[in-house]
C-alpha positions as a printed NumPy array, in Angstrom:
array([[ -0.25 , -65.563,  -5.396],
       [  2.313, -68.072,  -7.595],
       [  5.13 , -65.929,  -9.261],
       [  6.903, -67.242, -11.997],
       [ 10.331, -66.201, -12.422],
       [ 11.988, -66.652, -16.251],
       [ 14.913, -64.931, -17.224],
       [ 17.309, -65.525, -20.396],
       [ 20.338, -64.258, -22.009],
       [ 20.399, -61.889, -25.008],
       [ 21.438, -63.235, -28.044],
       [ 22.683, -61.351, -31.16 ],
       [ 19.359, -62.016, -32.693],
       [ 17.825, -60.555, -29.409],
       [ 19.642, -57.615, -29.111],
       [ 17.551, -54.862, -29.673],
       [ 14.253, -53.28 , -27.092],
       [ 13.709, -55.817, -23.642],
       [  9.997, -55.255, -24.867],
       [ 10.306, -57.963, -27.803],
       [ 12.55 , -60.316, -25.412],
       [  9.731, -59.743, -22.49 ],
       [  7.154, -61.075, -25.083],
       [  8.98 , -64.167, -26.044],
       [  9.765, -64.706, -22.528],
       [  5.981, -64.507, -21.496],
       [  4.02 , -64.949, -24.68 ],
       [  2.064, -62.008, -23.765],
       [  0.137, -59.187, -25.482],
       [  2.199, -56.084, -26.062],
       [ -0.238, -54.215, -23.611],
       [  0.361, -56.854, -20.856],
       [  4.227, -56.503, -21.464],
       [  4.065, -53.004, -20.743],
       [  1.959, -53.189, -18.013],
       [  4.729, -56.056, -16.551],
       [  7.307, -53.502, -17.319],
       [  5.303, -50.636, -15.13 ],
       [  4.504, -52.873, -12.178],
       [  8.528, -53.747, -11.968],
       [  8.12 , -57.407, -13.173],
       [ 10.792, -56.693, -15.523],
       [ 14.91 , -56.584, -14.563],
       [ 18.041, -55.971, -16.496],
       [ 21.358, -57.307, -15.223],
       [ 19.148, -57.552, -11.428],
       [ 18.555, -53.889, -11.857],
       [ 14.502, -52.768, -12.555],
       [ 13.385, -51.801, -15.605],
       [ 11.367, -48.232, -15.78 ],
       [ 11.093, -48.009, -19.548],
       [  9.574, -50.206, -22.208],
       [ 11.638, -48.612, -24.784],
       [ 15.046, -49.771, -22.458],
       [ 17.645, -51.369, -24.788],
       [ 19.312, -54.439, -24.035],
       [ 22.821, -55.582, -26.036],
       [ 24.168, -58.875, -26.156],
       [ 25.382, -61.437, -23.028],
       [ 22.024, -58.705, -20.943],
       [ 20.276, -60.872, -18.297],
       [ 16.418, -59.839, -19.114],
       [ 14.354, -61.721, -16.027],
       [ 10.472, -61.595, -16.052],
       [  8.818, -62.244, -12.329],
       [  5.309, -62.324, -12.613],
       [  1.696, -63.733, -11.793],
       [  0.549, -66.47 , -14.968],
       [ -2.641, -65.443, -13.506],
       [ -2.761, -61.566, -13.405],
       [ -3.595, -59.176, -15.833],
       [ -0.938, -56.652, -15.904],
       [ -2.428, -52.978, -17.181],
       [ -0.612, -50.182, -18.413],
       [ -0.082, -46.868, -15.478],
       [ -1.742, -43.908, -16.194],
       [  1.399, -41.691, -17.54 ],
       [  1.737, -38.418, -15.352],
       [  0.6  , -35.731, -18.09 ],
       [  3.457, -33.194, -18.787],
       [  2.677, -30.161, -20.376],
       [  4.199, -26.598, -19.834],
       [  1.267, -24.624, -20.507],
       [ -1.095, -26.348, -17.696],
       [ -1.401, -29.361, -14.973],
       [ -4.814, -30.787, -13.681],
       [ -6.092, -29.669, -10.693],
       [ -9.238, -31.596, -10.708],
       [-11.265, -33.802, -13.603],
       [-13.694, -36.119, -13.785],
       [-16.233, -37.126, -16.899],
       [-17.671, -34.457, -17.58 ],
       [-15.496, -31.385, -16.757],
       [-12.008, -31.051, -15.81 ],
       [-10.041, -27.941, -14.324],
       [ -6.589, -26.796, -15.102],
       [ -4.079, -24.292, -13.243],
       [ -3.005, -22.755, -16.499],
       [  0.904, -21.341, -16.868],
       [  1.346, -17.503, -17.586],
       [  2.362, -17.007, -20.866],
       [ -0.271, -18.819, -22.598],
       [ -3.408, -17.437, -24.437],
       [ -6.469, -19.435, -23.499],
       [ -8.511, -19.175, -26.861],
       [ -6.931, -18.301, -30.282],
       [ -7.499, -14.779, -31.495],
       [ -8.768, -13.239, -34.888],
       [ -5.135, -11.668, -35.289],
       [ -2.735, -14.162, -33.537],
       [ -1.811, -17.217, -35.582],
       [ -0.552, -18.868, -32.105],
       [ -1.803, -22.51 , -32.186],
       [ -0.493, -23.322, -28.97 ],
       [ -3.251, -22.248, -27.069],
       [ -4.408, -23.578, -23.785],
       [ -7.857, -24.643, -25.183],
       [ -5.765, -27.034, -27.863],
       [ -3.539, -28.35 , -25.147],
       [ -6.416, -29.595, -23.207],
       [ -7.865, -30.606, -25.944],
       [ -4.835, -32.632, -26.438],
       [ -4.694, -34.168, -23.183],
       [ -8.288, -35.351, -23.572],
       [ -7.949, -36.965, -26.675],
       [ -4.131, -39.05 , -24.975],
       [ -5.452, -42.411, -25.345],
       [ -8.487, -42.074, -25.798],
       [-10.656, -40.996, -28.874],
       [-10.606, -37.448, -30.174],
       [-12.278, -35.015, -27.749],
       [-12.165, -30.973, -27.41 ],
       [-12.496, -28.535, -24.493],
       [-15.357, -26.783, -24.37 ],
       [-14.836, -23.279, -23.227],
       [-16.606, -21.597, -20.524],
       [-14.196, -19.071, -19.465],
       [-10.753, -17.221, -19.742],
       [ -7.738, -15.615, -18.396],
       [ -5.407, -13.434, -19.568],
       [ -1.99 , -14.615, -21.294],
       [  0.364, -13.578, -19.033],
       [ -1.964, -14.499, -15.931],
       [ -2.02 , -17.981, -14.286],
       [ -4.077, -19.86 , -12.187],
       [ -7.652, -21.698, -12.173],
       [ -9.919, -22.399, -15.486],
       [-12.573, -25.149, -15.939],
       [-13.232, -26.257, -18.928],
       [-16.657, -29.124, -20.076],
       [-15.9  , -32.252, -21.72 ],
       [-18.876, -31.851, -23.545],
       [-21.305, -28.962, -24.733],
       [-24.264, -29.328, -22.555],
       [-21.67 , -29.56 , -19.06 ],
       [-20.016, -26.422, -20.719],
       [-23.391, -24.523, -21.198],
       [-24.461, -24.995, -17.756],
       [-21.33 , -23.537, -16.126],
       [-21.2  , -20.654, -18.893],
       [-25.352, -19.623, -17.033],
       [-23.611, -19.899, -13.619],
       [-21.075, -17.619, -14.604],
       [-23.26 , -15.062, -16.128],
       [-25.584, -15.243, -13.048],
       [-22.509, -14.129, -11.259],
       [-22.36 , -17.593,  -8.949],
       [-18.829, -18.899,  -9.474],
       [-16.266, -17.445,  -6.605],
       [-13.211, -16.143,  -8.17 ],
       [-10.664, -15.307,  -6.285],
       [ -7.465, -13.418,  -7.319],
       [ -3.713, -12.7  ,  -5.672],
       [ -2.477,  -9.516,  -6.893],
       [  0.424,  -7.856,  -6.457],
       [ -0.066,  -3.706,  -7.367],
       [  2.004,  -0.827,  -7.203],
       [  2.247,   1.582,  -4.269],
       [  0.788,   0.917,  -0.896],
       [ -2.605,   1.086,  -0.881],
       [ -4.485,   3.007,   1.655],
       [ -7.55 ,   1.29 ,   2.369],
       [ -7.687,  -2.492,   4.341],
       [-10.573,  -3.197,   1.526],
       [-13.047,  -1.986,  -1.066],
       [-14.796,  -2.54 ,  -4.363],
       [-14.271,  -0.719,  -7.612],
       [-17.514,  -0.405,  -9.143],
       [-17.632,   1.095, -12.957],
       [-18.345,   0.542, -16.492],
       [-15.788,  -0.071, -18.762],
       [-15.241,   0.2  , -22.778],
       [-13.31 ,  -0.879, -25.011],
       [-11.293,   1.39 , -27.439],
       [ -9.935,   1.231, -31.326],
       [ -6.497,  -0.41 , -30.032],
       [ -8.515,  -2.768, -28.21 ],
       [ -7.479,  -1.756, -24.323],
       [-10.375,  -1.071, -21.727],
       [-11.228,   1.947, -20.004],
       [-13.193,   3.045, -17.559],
       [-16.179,   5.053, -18.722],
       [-19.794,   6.131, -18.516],
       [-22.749,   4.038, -18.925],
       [-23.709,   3.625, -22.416],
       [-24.976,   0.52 , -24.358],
       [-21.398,   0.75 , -25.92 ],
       [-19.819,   0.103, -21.663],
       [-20.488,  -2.831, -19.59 ],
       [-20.626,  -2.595, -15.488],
       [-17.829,  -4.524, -13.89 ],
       [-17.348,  -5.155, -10.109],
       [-14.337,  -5.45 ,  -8.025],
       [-14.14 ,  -6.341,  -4.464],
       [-10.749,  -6.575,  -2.745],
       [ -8.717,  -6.504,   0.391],
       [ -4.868,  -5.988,   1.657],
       [ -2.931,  -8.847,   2.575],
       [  0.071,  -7.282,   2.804],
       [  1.736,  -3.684,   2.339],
       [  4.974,  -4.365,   1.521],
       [  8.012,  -1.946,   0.999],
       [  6.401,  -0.014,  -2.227],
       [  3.524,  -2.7  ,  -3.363],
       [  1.051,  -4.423,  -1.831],
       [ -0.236,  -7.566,  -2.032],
       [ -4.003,  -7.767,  -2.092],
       [ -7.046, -10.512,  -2.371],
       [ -9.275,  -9.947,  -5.109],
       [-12.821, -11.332,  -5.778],
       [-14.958, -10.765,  -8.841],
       [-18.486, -10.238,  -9.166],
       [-18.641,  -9.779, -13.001],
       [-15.744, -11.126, -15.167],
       [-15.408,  -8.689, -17.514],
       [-11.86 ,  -8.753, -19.567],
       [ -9.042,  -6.689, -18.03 ],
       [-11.489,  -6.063, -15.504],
       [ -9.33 ,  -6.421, -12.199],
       [ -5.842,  -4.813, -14.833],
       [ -7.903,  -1.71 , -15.852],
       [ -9.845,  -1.289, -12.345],
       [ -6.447,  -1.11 , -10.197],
       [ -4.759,   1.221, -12.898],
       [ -7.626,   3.499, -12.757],
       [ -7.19 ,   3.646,  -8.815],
       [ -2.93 ,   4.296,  -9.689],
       [ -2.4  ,   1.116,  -7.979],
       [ -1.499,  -1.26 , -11.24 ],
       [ -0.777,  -4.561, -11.241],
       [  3.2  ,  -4.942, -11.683],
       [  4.533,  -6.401, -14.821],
       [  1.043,  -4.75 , -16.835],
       [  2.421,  -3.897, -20.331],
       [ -1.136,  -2.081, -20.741],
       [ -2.342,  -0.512, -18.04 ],
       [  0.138,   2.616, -16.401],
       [  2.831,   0.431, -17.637],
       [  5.206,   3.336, -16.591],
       [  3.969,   2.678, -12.904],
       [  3.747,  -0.434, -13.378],
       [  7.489,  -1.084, -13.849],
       [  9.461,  -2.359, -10.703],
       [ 13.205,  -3.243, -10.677],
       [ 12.426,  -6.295,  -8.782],
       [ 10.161,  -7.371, -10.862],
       [ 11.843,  -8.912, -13.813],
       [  9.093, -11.582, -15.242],
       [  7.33 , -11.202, -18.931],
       [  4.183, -11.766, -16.958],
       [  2.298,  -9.614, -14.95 ],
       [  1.83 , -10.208, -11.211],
       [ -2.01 , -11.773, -11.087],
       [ -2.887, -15.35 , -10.173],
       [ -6.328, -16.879, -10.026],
       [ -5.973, -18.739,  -6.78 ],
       [ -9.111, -20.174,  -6.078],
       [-12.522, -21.18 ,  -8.135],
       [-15.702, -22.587,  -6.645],
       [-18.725, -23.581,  -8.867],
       [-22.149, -25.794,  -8.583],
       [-21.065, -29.284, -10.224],
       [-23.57 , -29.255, -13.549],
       [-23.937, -32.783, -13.229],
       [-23.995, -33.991,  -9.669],
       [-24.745, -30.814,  -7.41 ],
       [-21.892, -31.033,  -5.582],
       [-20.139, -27.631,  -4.509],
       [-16.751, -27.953,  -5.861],
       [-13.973, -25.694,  -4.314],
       [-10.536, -25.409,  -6.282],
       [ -7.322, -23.911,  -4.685],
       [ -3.994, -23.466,  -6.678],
       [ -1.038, -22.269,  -4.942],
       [  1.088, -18.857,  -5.814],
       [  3.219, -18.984,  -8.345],
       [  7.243, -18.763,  -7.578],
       [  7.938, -15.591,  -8.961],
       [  5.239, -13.765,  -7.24 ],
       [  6.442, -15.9  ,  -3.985],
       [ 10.093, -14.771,  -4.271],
       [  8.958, -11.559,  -5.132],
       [  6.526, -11.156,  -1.62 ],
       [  9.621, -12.225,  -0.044],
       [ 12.091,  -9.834,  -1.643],
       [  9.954,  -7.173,  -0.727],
       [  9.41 ,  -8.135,   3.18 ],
       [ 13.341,  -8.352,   3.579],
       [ 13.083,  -4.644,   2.97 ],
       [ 10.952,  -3.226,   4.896]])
């Protein structure tokens, strides 16, 4: 491979972004100068340059060492986004391990537009044309952990029938209140919704839906417990309002026993669920796909908190 090594002092007319003095040292495209710039062909005063927007005054040494040869592309940019990061994506879905505090659809009375669905929808359409996030399922706003989403509306469709013919694994950390008694179980029960919009457990009707939690402990800590939780339906609040109704509520719940579920230790807006794991049927190629997404730091530091004492 023949480098070529060019360098030149900045002028006054120069002065300005290395980007424009990279081109007229290269005569290259704008593309292939930042693509020289993220492959370190580019140095300032013998130093490396890291941004194409660096600024260079006069009597700067800009050198260029590259291949005549090569085509120098662009680096993907690591995506930064507080309300999500990838955990897996291909072309035709993608899965995200979403932040607590965000809602994952917009509602009929919350003007937030900051919703998860729009920020993926976002990061689909970086550099690329303009694409949306198909929905196929949600979590609460003040839960985190594992959503897939389709990249288009026939990939979302098929995972929406998988979830409704229960297939999907979803599995849940949980911190609750109190120390539960039994090592496992499963909460079995219809629930309704009322006029203020909370569920509640109640009797079959064509106005309740059946919803099915399995779980077992982990961990009984000083005066919570941490347990595993896996869904068979995935009905909303299901897992909040099945754990309140047993007077074991998940901590931080501003809904559900919120007077039990108070803790001093537990000082977070959100509440202390985290889907931790997701496994579907790829639509598209078959393939058994198995997501993982590890426990959040305040539920972490809070596990810990809570060992030290007992």
């Amino acid at each position: 491979m023949a480098m070529t090594t060019v360098s030149t002092k900045v002028s006054e007319q120069d002065a300005g972004r290395v980007d424009l003095v990279v081109r007229d040292l290269s005569k290259a495209s704008r593309s292939q100068v930042r693509g020289m710039v993220d492959h370190g062909c580019v140095s300032i005063n013998g130093k490396t340059c890291t941004s194409i927007g660096a600024t260079v005054s006069v009597g700067d040494e800009v050198s260029l060492r590259y291949d005549q040869h090569q085509r120098y592309h662009e680096k993907k940019k690591r995506w930064e986004d507080r309300t999500f990061t990838v955990a897996y994506e291909d072309d035709y879905l993608i899965v995200v391990d979403k932040s607590a505090g965000s809602l994952t659809v917009p509602t009929d009375n919350n003007n937030d537009r900051n919703t998860l669905v729009e920020r993926v929808s976002i990061y689909l359409s970086h550099s690329r044309k303009k694409r949306e996030a198909c929905v196929v399922h949600r979590l609460d706003r003040e839960v985190s952990g594992l959503l897939v989403f389709g990249k288009q509306l026939d990939v979302a469709e098929a995972l929406i029938q998988q979830f409704k013919q229960r297939k999907p694994q979803r599995i849940y950390s949980a911190i609750v209140a109190g120390v539960m008694q039994s090592d496992e179980g499963t909460f079995r029960s219809h629930l309704a919704t009322g006029n203020n919009l909370d569920r509640y457990v109640a009797p079959p009707s064509e106005k309740s839906e059946l919803a099915i939690t399995h779980y077992r402990v982990i961990d009984r800590m000083f005066d919570t417990t941490l347990v595993e939780v896996q869904l068979e339906t995935g009905k909303r609040n299901q897992i909040r309002v099945h754990f309140a109704d047993a007077r074991h509520p998940v901590l931080g719940d501003p809904r559900y026993r919120k007077e039990d579920a108070r803790h001093e230790r537990w000082i977070r807006k959100r509440i202390a669920l985290h889907a931790k794991s997701l496994g579907f049927v790829h639509p598209v190629s078959g393939e058994e796909m198995m997501l993982e997404s590890p426990m959040p730091s305040a539920m972490a530091k809070f596990i810990a908190s809570q060992q030290r004492r007992r």
